[in-house]
C-alpha positions as CSV (number, residue, x, y, z in Angstrom):
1,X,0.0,0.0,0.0
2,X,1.0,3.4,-0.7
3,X,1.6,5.8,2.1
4,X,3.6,8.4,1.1
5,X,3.1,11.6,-1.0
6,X,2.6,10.9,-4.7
7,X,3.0,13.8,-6.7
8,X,1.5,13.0,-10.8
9,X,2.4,16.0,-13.2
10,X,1.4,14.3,-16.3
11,X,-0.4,15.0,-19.7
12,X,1.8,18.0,-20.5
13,X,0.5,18.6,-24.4
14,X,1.2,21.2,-26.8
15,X,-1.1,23.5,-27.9
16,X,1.4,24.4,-31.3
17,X,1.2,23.7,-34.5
18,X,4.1,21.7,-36.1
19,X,6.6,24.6,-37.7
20,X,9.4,24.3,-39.9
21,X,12.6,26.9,-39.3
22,X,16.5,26.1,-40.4
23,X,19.1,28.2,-39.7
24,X,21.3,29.4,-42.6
25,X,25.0,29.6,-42.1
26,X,25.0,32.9,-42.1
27,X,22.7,33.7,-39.3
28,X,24.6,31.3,-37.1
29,X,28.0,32.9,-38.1
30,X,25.8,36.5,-37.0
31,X,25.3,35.2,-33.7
32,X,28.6,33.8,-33.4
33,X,30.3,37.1,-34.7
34,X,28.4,39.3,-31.8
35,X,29.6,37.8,-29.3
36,X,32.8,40.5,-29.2
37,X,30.0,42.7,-29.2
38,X,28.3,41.5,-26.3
39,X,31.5,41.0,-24.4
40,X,32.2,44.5,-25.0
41,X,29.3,45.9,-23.6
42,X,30.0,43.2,-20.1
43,X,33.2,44.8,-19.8
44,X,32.6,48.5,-20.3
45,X,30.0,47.9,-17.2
46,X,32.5,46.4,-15.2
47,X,34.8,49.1,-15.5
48,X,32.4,51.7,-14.6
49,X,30.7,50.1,-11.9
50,X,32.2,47.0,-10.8
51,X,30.3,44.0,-9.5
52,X,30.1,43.2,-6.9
53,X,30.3,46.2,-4.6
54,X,33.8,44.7,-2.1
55,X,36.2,42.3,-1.6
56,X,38.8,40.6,-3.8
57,X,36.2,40.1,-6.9
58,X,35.4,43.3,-7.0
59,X,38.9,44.8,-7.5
60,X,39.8,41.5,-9.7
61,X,36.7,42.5,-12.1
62,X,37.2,46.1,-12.3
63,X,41.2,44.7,-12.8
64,X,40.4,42.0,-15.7
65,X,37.7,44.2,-17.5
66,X,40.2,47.7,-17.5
67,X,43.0,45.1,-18.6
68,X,41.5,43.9,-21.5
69,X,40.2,47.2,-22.6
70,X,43.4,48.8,-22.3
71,X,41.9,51.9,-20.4
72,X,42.4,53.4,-16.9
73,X,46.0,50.7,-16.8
74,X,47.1,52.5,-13.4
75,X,43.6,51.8,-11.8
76,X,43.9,48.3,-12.9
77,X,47.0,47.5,-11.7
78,X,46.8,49.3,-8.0
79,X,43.7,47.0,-7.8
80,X,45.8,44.2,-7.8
81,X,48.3,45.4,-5.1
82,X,45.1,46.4,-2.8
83,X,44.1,42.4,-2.9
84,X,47.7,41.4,-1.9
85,X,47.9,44.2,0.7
86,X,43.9,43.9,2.1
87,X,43.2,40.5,1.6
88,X,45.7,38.0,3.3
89,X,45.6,33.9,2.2
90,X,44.5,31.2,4.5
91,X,47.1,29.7,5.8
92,X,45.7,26.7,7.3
93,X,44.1,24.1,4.7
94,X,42.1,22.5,7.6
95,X,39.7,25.7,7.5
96,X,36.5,24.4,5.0
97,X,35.9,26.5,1.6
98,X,33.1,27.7,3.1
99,X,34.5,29.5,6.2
100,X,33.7,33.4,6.5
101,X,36.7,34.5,8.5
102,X,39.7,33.1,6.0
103,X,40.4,33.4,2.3
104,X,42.1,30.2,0.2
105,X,41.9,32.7,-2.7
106,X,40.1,29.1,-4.5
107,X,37.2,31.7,-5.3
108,X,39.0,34.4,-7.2
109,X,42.1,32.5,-7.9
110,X,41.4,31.9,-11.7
111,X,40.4,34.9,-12.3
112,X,43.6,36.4,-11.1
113,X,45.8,33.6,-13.4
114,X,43.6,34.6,-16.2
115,X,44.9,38.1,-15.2
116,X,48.7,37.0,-15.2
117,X,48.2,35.0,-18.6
118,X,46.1,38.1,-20.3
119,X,48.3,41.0,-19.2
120,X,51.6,39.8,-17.9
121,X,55.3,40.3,-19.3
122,X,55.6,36.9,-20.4
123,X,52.0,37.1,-22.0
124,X,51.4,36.1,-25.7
125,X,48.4,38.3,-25.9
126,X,48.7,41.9,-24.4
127,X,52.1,41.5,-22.3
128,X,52.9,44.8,-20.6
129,X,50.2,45.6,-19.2
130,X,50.2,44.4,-15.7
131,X,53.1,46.7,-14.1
132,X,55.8,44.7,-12.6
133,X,54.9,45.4,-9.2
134,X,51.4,44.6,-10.1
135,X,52.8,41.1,-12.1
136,X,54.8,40.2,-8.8
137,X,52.4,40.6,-6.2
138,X,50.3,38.0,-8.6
139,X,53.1,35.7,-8.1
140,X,53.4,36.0,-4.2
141,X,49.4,35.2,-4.2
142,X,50.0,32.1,-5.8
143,X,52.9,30.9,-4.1
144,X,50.9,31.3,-0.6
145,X,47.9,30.1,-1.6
146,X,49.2,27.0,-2.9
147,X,52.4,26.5,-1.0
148,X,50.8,24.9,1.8
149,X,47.5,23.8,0.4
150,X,48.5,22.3,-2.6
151,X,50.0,18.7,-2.4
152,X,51.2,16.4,-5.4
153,X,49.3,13.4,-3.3
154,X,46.2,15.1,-4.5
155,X,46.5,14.8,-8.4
156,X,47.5,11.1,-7.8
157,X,46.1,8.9,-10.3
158,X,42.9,7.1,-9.5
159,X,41.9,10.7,-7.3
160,X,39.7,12.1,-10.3
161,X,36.6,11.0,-8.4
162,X,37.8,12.7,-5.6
163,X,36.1,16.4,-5.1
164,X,37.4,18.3,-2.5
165,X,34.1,21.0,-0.6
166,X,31.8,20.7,-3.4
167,X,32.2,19.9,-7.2
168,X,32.3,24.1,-8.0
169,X,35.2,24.4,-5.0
170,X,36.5,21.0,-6.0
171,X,37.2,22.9,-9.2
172,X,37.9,26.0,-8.8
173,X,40.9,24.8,-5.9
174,X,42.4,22.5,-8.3
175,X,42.7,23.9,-11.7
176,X,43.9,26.9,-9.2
177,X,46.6,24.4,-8.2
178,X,47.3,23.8,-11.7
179,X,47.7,27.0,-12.9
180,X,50.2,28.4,-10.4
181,X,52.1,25.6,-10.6
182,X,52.4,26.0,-14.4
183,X,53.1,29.4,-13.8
184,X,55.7,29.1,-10.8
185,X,57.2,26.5,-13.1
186,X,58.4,29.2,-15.5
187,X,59.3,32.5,-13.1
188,X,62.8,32.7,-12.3
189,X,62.3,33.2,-8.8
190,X,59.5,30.6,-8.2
191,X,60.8,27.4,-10.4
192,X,63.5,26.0,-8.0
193,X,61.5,26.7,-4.8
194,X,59.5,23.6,-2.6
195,X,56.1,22.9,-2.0
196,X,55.6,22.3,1.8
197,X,55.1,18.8,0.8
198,X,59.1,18.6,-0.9
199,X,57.8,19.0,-4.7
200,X,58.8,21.6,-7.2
201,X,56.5,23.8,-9.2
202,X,58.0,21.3,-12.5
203,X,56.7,18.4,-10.7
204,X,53.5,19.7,-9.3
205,X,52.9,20.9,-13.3
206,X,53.6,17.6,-15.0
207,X,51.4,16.0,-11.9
208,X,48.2,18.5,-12.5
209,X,48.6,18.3,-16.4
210,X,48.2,14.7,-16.3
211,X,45.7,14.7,-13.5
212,X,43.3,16.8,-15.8
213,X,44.1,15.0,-18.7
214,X,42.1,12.0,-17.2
215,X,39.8,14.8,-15.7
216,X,38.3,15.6,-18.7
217,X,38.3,11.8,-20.3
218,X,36.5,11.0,-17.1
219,X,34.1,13.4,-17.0
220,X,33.2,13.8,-20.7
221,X,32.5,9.2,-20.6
222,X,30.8,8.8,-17.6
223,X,28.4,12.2,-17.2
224,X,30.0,15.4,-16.6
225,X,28.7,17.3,-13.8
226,X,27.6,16.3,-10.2
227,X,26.1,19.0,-9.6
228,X,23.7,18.8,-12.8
229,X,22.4,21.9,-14.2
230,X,22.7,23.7,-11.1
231,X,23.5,27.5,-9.7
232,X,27.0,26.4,-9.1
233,X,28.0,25.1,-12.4
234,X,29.4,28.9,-13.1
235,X,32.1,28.7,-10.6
236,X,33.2,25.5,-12.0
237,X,33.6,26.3,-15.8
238,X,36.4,29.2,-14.7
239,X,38.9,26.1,-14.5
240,X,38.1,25.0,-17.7
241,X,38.1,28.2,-19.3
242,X,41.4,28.5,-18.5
243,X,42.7,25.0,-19.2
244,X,41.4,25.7,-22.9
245,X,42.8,28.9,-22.9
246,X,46.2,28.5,-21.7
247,X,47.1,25.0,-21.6
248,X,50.9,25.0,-22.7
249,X,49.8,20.5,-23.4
250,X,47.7,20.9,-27.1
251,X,46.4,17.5,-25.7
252,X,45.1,18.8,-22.0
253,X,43.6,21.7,-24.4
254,X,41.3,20.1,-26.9
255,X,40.4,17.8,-24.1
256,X,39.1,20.8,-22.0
257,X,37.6,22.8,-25.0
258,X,35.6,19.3,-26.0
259,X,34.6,19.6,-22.2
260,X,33.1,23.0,-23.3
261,X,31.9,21.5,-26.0
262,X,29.6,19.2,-24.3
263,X,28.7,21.4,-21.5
264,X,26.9,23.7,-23.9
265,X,25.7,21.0,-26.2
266,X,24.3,19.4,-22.6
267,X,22.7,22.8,-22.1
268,X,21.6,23.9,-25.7
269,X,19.0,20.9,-26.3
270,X,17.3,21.3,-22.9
271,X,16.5,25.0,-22.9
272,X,14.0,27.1,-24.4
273,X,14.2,30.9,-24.7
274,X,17.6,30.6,-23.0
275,X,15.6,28.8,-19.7
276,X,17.3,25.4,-19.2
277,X,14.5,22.3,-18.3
278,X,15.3,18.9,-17.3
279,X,16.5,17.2,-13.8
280,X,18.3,20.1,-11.6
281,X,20.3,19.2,-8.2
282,X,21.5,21.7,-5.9
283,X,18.8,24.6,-6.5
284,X,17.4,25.9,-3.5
285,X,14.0,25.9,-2.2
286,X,11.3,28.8,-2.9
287,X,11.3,31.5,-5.2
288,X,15.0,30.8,-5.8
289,X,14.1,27.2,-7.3
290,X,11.5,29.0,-10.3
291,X,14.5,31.6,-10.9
292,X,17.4,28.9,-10.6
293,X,15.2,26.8,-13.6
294,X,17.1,29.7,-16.0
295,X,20.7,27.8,-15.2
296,X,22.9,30.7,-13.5
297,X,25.0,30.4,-16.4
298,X,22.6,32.4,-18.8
299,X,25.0,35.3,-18.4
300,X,27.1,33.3,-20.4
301,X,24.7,31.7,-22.5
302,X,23.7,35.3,-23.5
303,X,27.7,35.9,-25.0
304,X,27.8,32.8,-27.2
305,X,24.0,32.5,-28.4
306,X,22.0,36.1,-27.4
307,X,19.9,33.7,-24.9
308,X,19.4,34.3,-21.2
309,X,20.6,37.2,-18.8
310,X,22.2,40.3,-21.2
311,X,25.3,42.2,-20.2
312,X,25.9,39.9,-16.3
313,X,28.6,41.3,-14.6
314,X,28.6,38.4,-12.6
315,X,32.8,37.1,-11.5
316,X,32.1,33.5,-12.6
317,X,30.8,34.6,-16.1
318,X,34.1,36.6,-16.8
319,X,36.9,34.2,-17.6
320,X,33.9,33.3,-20.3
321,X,33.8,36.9,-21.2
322,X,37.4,37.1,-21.8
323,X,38.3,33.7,-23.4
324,X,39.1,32.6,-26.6
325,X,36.5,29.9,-26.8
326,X,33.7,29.6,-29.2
327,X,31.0,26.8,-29.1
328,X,31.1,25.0,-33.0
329,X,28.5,25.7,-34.9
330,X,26.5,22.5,-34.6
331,X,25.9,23.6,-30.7
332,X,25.2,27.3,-31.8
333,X,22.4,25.8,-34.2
334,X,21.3,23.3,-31.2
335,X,20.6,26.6,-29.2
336,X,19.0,28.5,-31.5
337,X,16.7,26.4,-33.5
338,X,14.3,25.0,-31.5
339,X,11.6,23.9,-33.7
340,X,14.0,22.6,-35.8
341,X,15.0,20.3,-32.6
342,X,11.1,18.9,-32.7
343,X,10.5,16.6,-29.8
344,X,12.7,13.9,-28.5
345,X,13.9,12.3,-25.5
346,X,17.0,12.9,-24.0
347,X,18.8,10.3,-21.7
348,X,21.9,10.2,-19.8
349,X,24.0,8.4,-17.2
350,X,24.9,11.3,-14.3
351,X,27.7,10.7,-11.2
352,X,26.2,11.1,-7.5
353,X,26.9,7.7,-5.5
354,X,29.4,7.9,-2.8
355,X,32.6,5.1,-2.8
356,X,31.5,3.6,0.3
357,X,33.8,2.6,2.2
358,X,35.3,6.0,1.9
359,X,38.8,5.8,1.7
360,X,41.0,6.6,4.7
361,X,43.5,8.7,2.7
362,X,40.1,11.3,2.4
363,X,39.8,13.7,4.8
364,X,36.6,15.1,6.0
365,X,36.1,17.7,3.4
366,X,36.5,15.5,0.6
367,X,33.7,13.2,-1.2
368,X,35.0,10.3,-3.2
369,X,32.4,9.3,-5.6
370,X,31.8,5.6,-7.5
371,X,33.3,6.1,-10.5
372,X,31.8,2.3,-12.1
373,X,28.3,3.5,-11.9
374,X,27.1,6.9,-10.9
375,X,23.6,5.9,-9.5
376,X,21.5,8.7,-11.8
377,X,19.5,8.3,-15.0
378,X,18.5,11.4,-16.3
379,X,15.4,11.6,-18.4
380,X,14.0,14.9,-20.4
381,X,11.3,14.8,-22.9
382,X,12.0,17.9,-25.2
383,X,9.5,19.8,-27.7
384,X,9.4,23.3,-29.1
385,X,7.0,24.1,-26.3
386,X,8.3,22.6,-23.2
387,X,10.9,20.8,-22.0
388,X,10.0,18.4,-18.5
389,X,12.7,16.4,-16.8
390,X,13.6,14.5,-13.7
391,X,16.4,12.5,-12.2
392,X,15.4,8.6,-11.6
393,X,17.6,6.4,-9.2
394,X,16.8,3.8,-6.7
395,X,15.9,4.2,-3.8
396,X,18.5,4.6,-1.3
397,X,19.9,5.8,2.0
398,X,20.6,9.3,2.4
399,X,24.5,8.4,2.7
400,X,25.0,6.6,-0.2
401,X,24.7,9.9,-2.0
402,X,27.2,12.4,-2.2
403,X,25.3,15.4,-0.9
404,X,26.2,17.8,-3.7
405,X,24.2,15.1,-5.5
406,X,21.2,14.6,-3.3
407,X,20.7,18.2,-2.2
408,X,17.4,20.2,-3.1
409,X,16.9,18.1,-6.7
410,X,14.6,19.9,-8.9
411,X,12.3,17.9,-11.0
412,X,9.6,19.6,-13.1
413,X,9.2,21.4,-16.6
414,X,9.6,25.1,-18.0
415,X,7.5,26.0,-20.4
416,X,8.4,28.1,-24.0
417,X,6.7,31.6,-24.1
418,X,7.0,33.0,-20.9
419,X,10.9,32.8,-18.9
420,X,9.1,32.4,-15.4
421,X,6.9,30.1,-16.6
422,X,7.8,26.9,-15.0
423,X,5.8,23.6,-12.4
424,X,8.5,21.5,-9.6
425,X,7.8,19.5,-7.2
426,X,9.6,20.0,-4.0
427,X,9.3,19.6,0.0
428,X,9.0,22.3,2.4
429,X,12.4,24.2,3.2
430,X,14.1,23.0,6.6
431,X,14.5,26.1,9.0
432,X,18.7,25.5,8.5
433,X,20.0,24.1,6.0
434,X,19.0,22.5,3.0
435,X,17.0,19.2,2.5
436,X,18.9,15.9,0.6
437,X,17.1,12.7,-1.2
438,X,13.7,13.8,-0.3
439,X,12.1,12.1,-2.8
440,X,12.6,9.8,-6.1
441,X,10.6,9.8,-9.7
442,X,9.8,7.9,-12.9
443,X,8.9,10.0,-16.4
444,X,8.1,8.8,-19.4
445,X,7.5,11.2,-22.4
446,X,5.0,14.1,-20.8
447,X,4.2,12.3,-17.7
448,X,6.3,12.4,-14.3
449,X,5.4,10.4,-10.8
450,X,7.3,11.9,-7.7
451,X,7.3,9.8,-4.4
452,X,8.6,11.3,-1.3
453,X,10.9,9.1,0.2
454,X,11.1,7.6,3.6
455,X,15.4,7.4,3.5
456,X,15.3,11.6,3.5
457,X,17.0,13.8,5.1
458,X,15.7,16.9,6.4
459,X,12.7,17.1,4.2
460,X,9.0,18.4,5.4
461,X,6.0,17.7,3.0
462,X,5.4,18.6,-0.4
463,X,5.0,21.2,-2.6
464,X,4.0,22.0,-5.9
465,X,4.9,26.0,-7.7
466,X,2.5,26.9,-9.7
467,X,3.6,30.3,-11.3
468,X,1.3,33.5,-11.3
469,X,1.9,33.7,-14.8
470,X,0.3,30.4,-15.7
471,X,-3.8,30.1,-15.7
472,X,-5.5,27.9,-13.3
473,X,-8.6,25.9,-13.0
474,X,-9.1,23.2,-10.2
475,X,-11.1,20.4,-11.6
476,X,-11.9,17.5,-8.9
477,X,-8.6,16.2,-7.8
478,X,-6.5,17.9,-10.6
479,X,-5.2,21.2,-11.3
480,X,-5.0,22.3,-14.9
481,X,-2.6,25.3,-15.9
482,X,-2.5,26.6,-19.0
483,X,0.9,27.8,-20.4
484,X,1.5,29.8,-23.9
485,X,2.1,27.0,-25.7
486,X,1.0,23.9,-23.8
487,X,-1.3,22.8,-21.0
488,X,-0.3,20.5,-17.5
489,X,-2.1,18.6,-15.6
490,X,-1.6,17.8,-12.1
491,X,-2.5,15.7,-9.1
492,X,-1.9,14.8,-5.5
493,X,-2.5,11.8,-3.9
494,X,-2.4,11.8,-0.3
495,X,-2.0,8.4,1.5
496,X,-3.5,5.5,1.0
497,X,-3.9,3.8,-2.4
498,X,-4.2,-0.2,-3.5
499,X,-2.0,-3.1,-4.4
500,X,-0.4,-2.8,-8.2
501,X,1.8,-5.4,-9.9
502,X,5.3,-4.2,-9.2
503,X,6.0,-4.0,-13.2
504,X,2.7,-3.1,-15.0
505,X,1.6,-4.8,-18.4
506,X,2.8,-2.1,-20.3
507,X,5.9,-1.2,-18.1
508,X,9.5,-2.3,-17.7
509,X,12.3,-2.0,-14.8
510,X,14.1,0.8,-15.3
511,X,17.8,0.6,-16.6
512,X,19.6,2.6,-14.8
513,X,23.3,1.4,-16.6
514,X,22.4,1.5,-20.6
515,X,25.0,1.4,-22.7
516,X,25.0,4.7,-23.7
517,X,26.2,7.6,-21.4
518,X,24.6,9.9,-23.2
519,X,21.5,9.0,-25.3
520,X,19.5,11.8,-27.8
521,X,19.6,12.5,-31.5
522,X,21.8,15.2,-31.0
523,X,24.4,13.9,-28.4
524,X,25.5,10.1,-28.4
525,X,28.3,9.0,-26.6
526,X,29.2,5.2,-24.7
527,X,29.5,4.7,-21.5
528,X,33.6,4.9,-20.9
529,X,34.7,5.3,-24.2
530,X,35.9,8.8,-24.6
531,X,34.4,9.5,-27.9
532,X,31.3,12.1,-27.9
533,X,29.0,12.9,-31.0
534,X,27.6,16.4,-31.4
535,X,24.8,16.5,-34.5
536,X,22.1,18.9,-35.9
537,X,21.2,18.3,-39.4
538,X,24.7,18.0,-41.5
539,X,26.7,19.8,-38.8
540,X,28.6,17.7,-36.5
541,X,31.5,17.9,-34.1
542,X,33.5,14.6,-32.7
543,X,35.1,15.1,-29.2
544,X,37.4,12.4,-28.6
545,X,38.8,12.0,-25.3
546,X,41.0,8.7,-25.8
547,X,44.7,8.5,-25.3
């Protein structure tokens, strides 16, 4: 017998007729050739009112964005010296990433190597204009926040699994770690120095070029991001930014621009108007959770494809904003057309299972995850009109998840027509903190059942967000909202219920290993074999990840 919460959002239809629309070359090439454009216009506000209002990203914005347009150099460059002089690094690596009173510079630390790279004297871009006073107290920031923090153990082979705070910190610490020691490894007073551990900045280079070369292979074959589709994803794309940027290994490069690749490809086919659908983890409950359906990402999303959030000024969007990077054309079509997409399902196999037992070698701040079968099979149903999604698992104890996997999912659909116009299921927020595997789900096409779970943690009924902007009619048990394009139905069922066979007639178990890693006509790829397919129509890109 059923006794728990059953959420049914089903019978989403459209109310569109079927339309036709290609894009030609040459309007994908116009969107492609603004984005210098729209960077421009992100920079200029930078420089005249930097974001945000204090500490070290504001001055590292104002910095970066003055930099790169060559304007106000003096300004630019005393910002750097008032980080080094106001802001002093962490000095113990036992302090968490998310303590108030210290600063492991992991938050602002790309930005500032992007910085050094851009500007610097031994820059192949614009050298010269970082002073030299400027340029070295760069240096002395890496040096301190690495010397002690940073320790070869940690790009061991077999550690790629290994996320250190969350996935975003996890990231933004340890390409940080890779790009001073790649940097350190080439300044004449830095290269024959020791890490507190005994390694030079050589060896701690060669150690984090190889660690990210299995990085990316590992990530691209067996589902990218923990935290899927969430808030956070912003902070960690920085890294990758500038391992595609500056990589001196052409290998370590194409392997994090095909990263890129993906990432937007990931993102293009599930969004509409620039509002990304599909499975969510990580986005918080409330009013946050309807915003957080746009991805916080569309500030980048509006630089490459004119979707999303115009001119953000936010510090995770800006090593975007100043990188070299372009999405191929394939992806920019993906983004833009559509109706041309028509409808289709999209499935994928996503990392969030704990390695239980953890190993002893991990401290307390570090998640190891499973890296032979990452527990989550994502499932969106896509169409010109809306785009509904959820996360299916098993159900299982709260502590065989990692918790950046199993905190506040986000299950539901956004609608085409109207950016806030969006139905989720979710429980009740805690009074502190956040809530984790609260419930699990099954979808199929335009129908979704949520169950709350009895393995939760933290989690206090059930909730439904129905957006003002969507019209309402209650009809006996079921609530029928009306959106610009389509039309959702959806229903409640509070305790108790009646015996089904476990696997209906028209049913199956639900695979939650296919073969495929990622399954949709416009991104295939196998489980663990490095090789990704990007389609739409006759353009194509091939990321291959192999040795």
């Amino acid at each position: 017998m059923a006794r728990s919460l059953v959420v049914g959002l089903g019978m989403i239809c459209s109310l569109a007729a079927p339309r036709v629309w290609a894009l030609s070359d040459a309007e994908l090439s116009a969107v492609l050739g603004g984005f210098e454009a729209r960077r421009d216009e992100v920079l200029a506000r930078q420089v005249a009112d930097p974001y945000p209002a204090t500490g070290v990203w504001h001055y590292a914005d104002f910095a970066l964005a003055a930099l790169y347009r060559n304007e106000r150099l003096d300004e630019a460059n005393e910002a750097l010296l008032t980080i080094r002089r106001e802001f002093p690094v962490n000095p113990d690596p036992q302090r968490g990433p998310g303590d108030p009173e210290v600063d492991d510079f992991h938050w602002s630390i790309n930005l500032l190597q992007r910085i050094y790279w851009l500007f610097g004297s031994r820059s192949d871009r614009f050298p010269g204009r970082l002073s030299p006073v400027a340029e070295a107290a760069l240096l002395e920031i890496f040096w301190d926040s690495a010397r002690r923090h940073c320790r070869i153990e940690q790009a061991a082979e077999g550690r790629e699994w290994w996320v250190w705070g969350s996935e975003n910190h996890g990231a933004m610490s340890r390409s940080g770690f890779w790009g001073t020691a790649q940097i350190l490894a080439e300044a004449p007073d830095y290269r024959a120095r020791r890490y507190e551990d005994g390694s030079t900045p050589a060896e701690m280079a060669a150690a984090w070029n190889a660690y990210f070369l299995r990085y990316a292979r590992e990530r691209a074959s067996r589902g990218l991001l923990v935290e899927i589709a969430s808030t956070y994803n912003k902070y960690t794309l920085q890294g990758w930014y500038n391992l595609a940027d500056f990589a001196a290994d052409p290998v370590l490069r194409a392997r994090a621009r095909g990263l890129l690749d993906l990432f937007w490809a990931d993102w293009a086919i599930e969004q509409i108007d620039g509002v990304r659908g599909g499975g969510k983890h990580r986005i918080y409950p409330g009013v946050t959770s309807a915003l957080g359906a746009r991805f916080s990402g569309t500030g980048m999303s509006w630089l490459y494809f004119g979707l999303g959030v115009p001119r953000s000024q936010h510090p995770a969007h800006m090593c975007a904003a100043t990188s070299d990077y372009r999405p191929p054309v394939c992806v920019v079509d993906l983004a833009l057309d559509v109706e041309g997409r028509e409808e289709y399902e999209y499935v994928s196999r996503r990392p969030g299972l704990n390695l239980l037992p953890k190993p002893e070698a991990a401290d307390w701040q570090t998640y190891v995850l499973r890296p032979d079968f990452g527990g989550i099979l994502r499932y969106s149903y896509c169409t010109p009109d809306f785009v509904m999604g959820t996360s299916m698992m098993e159900a299982r104890p709260a502590e065989d998840w990692a918790a950046i996997s199993s905190q506040n999912r986000w299950d539901g659909v956004v609608f085409g027509g109207d950016p806030n116009a969006c139905l989720f299921a979710q429980p009740l927020p805690p009074e502190r903190g956040s809530e984790y595997n609260s419930h699990w789900s099954v979808q199929h096409r335009g129908a979704m059942i949520l169950q709350k779970l009895r393995t939760h943690r933290h989690a206090h009924g059930q909730r439904i967000w129905f957006p003002a902007c969507l019209a309402r009619q209650d009809r006996e048990d079921w609530v029928i909202v009306e959106a610009p394009r389509a039309y959702a139905a959806v229903r409640i069922v509070r305790g108790g219920g009646s015996w089904v066979e476990a696997v209906p007639e028209d049913g199956a178990p639900l695979d939650l290993q296919p073969a495929r890693v990622y399954d949709s006509p416009f991104i295939e790829g196998d489980w663990d074999a490095g090789v990704v397919t990007l389609r739409k129509g006759e353009r194509s890109a091939v990321l291959d990840f192999r040795d």
